[in-house]
C-alpha positions in Angstrom: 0.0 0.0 0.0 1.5 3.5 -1.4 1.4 5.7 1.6 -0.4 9.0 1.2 1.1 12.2 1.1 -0.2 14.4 4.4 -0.9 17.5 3.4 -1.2 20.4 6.7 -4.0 22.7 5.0 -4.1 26.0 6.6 -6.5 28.3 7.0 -8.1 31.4 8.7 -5.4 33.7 10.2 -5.5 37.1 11.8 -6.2 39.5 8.8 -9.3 40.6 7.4 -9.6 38.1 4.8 -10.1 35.2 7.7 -13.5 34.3 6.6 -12.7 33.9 2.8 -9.6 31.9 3.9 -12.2 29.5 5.2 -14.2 29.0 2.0 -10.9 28.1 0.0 -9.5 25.7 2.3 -13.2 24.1 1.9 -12.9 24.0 -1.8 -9.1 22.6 -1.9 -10.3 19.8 0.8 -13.2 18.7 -0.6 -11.6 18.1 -4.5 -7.7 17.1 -3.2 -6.9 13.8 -4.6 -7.9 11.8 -2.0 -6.2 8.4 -3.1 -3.2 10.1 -3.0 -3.2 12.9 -0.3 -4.1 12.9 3.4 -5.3 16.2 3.6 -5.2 17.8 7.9 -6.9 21.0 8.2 -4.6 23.5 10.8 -7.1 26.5 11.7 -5.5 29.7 12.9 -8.2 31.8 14.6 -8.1 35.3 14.9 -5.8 35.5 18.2 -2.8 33.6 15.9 -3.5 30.1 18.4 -2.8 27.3 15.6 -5.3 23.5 16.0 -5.2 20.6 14.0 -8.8 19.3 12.8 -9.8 16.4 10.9 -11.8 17.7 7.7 -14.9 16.3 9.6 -14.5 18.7 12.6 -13.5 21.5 9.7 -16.7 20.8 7.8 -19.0 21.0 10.3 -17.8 24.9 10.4 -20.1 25.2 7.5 -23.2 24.2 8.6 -24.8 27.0 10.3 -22.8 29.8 8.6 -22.3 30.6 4.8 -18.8 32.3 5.6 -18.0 31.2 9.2 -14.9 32.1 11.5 -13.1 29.7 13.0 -13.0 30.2 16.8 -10.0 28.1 17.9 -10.8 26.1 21.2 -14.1 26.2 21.3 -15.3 22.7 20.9 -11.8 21.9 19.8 -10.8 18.0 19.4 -7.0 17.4 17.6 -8.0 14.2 15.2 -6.4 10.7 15.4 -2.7 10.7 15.2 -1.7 14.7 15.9 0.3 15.0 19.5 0.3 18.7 19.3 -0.8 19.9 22.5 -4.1 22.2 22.5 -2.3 25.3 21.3 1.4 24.5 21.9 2.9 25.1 18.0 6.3 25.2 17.1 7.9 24.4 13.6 8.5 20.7 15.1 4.9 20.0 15.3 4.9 20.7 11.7 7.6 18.9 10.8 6.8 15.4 13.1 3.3 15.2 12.0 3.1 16.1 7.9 5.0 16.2 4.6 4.2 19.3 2.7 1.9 22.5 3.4 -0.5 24.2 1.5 -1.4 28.0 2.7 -5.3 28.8 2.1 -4.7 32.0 3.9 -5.1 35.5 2.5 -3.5 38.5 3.7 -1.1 39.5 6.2 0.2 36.5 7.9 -0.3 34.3 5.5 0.6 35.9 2.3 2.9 38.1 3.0 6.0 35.5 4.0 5.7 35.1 7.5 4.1 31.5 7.1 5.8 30.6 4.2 9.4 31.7 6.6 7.6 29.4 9.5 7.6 26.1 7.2 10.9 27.2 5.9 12.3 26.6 9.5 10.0 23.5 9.6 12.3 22.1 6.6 8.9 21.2 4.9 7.6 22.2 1.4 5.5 24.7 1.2 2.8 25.7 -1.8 3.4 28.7 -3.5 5.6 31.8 -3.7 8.6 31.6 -1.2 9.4 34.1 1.8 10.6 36.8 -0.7 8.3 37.3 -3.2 5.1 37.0 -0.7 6.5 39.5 1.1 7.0 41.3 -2.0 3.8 40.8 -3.4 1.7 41.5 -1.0 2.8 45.2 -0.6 0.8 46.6 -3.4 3.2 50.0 -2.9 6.4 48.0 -3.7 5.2 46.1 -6.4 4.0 49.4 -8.3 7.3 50.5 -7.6 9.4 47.6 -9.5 6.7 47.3 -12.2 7.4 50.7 -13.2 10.8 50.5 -12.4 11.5 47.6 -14.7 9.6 49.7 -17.2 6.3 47.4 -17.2 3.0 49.3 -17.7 1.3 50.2 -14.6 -1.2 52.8 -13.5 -0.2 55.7 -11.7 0.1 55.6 -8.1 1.2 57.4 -4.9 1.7 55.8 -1.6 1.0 57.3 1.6 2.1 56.1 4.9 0.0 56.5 8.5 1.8 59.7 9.7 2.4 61.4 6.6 0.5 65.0 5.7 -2.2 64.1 3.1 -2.8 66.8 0.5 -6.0 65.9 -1.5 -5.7 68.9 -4.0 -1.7 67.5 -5.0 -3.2 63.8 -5.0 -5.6 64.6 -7.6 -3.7 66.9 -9.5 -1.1 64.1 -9.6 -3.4 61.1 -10.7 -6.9 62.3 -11.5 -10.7 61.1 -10.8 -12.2 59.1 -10.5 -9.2 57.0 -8.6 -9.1 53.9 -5.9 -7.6 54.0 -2.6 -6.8 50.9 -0.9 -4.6 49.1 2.0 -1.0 49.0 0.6 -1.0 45.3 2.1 -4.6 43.3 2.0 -6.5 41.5 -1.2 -10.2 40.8 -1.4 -11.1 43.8 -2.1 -11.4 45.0 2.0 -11.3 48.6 2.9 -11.3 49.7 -1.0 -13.0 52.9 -1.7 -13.5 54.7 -5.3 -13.3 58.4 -5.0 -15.1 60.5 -7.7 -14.9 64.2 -5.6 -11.8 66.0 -3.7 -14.6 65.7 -0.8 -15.1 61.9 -0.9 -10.6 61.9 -0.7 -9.8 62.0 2.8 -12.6 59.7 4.5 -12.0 57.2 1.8 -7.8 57.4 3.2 -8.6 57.2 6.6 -10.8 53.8 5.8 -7.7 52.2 4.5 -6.0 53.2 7.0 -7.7 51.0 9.5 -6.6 48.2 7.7 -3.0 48.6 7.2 -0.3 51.3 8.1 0.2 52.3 4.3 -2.3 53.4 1.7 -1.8 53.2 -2.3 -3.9 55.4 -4.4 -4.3 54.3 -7.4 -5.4 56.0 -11.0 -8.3 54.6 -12.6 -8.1 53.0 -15.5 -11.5 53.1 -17.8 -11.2 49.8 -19.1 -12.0 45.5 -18.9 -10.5 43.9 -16.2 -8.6 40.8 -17.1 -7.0 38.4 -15.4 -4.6 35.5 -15.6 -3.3 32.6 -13.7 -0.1 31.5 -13.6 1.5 27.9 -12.9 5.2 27.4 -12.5 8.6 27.2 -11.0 11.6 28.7 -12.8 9.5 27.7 -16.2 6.1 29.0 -15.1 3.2 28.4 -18.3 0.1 31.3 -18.1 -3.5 30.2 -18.3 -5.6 31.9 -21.0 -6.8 35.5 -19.5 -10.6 35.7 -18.4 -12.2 39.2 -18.1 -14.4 40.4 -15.0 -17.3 42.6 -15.4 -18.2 43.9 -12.2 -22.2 44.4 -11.6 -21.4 46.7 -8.5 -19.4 50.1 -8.5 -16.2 48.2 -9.0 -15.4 43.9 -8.2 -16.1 44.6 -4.3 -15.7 41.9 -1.5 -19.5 41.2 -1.3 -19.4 40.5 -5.3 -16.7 38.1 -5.1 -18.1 36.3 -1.5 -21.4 37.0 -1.1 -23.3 37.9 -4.2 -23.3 35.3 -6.5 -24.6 37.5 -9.4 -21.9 39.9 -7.9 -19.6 39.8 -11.4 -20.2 38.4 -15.2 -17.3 36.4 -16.0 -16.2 36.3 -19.2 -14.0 32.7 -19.8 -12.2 33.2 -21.9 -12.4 37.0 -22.1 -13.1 38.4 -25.7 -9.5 39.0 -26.7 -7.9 38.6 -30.5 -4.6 36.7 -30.4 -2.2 38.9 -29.8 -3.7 40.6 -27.0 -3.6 37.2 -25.1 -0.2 36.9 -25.8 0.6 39.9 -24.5 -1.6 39.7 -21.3 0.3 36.1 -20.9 4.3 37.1 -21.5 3.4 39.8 -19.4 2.1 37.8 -16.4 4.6 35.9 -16.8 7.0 38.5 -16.9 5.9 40.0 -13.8 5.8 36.7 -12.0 9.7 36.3 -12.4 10.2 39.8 -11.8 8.5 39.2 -8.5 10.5 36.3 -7.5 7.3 34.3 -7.6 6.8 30.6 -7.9 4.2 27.9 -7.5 1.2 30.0 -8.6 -0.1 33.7 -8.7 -3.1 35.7 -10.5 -2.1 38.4 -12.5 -4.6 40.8 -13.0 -4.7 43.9 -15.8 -6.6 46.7 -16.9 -6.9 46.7 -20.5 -8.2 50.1 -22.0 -10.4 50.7 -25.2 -7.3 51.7 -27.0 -5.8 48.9 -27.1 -3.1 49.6 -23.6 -2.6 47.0 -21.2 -1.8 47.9 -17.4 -0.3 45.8 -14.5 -2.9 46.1 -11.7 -1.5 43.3 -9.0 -0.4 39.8 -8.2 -1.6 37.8 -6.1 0.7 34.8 -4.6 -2.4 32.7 -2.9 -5.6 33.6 -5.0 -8.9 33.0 -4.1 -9.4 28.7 -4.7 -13.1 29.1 -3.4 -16.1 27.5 -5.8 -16.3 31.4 -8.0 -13.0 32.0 -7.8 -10.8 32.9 -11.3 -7.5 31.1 -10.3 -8.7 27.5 -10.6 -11.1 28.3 -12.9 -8.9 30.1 -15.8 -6.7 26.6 -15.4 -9.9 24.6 -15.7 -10.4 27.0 -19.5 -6.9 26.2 -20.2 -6.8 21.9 -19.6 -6.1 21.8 -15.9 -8.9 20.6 -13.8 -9.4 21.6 -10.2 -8.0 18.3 -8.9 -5.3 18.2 -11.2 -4.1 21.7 -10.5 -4.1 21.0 -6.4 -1.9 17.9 -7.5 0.4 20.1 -9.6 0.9 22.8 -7.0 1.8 20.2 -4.6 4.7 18.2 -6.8 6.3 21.7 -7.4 6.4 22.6 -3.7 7.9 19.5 -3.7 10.2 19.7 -6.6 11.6 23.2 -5.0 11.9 21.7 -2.1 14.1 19.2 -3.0 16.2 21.3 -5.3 16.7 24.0 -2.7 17.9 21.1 -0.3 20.4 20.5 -2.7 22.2 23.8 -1.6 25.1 23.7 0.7 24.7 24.7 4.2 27.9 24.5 5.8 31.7 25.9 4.6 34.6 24.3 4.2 37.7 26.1 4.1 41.1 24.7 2.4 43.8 24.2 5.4 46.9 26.5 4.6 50.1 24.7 4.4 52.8 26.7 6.7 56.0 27.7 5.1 
């Protein structure tokens, strides 16, 4: 008998994207190659405390809420064959107990490097973008920064940080209206405003600001939204692009959660050939640049004349039921099993290759003369 692969899935986490963390550890549980994987949910709940579950316990999160929390102790039961203590965690526990782990978290810890540097000192393989390029990735300010930088087409942008002097008139003059503000460091659309008047400006800042320390304001760009997944380590392929056509003001956190007729997806989006060539060497482009690997979405404005702009990436995209990620690769030949499968085998196949590096140095004894 082939023994199974155990896979630590972990989800929730202290940011404000806790509850949609939730729904896309659900979806990678309930299609993960069961013949092949052992799949352990590890819930963080909102005070950081880390429990193992067994996808029974996690499962019966969803039965009374359609986008639950988890709540750590309460009514907390580690399943058959986890010694962890109730919420004793070090990397050790990781370590002893599983063989490769797959974030579902969104956010500050959990997208942004701090897990992915946690299973790094666990000496286990980890899914997704390394310690670098989450970090990188998740500030939205920093990647505008080496977009433009490395002379890829991005919209125009200013970042402010918590204690700076804000100056709506020089904002505006700078990038225009209608523009977006937004946390420099959260996805999901949370605490994302669109500002059409110098009046709406300052209250639309200080929103952001009680998400995260740094604010990005962004220009708007009147165009389609498109987006693209990509797959890969140092050779990563690009899915075809998809275009989303919001129904609200803009693709808000209740359309992509909670509305189901929150967005009009477009798969694939209405592109001619060269256009999705371009959207694709440039996703790919900016997923190198990045120091991704594993996986990211890469999503664009495209305007009516024909420009294409770098919005963001994203290093663990949504994997919930509506989400564009998996569902690009299903467009493009990769089912949703197949993909958590591949995802896997190339944290894996980093894994071992980075293991491969030397960790110690040996220096050539000097012969006296």
């Amino acid at each position: 008998m082939i023994k199974k692969i155990r896979v630590g899935i972990l989800f929730g986490g202290q940011s404000a994207e806790h509850e949609v963390s939730l729904q896309s550890a659900r979806s990678i549980i309930e299609n993960i190659d069961i013949q092949k994987y052992e799949p352990i949910p590890i819930g963080i709940d909102k005070q950081g405390s880390w429990f193992f579950l067994s996808v029974k316990q996690f499962l019966l999160l969803f039965e009374k809420e359609k986008l639950p929390a988890f709540k750590g102790r309460e009514g907390y039961q580690p399943p058959a064959g986890i010694q962890a203590k109730d919420i004793f965690f070090s990397p050790c526990v990781l370590r002893e107990g599983l063989d490769v782990i797959f974030p579902a978290l969104h956010g500050p810890f959990g997208e942004d490097g701090t897990v992915q540097g946690l299973v790094h000192l666990a000496n286990l393989p980890c899914v997704g973008t390394g310690v670098l390029g989450s970090a990188l990735c998740m500030d939205k300010g920093v990647v505008k920064r080496l977009l433009r930088d490395a002379k890829l087409p991005t919209p125009r942008f200013s970042c402010l940080k918590l204690h700076d002097s804000i100056k709506p008139q020089e904002i505006i003059r700078e990038i225009g209206l209608p523009l977006f503000v937004k946390p420099a460091n959260l996805g999901s659309s949370v605490g994302i405003s669109k500002v059409h008047q110098v009046e709406e400006l300052l209250s639309a800042i200080q929103e952001a600001f009680e998400y995260d320390e740094k604010v990005l304001v962004e220009e708007f760009i009147d165009g389609q939204e498109i987006e693209c997944s990509v797959l890969g380590n140092r050779n990563p392929i690009a899915s075809l692009p998809g275009e989303i056509i919001p129904q609200h003001e803009f693709y808000s956190y209740e359309a992509k959660y909670l509305d189901e007729g929150g967005a009009i997806f477009k798969l694939p989006a209405a592109l001619d050939s060269q256009t999705v060539k371009q959207v694709q060497d440039l996703a790919i482009q900016a997923f190198l640049l990045l120091e991704c690997e594993g996986m990211a979405r890469v999503d664009f404005f495209l305007k009516r004349d024909g420009k294409l702009f770098l919005n963001e990436l994203n290093t663990i995209p949504g994997f919930t039921t509506i989400s564009l990620y998996p569902k690009l690769w299903e467009l493009s030949g990769i089912p949703y099993s197949e993909l958590i499968d591949r995802l896997i085998q190339l944290a894996l196949e980093r894994h071992k290759r980075k293991k491969g590096l030397k960790t110690d140095v040996r220096v050539a004894s000097c012969a006296s003369h």
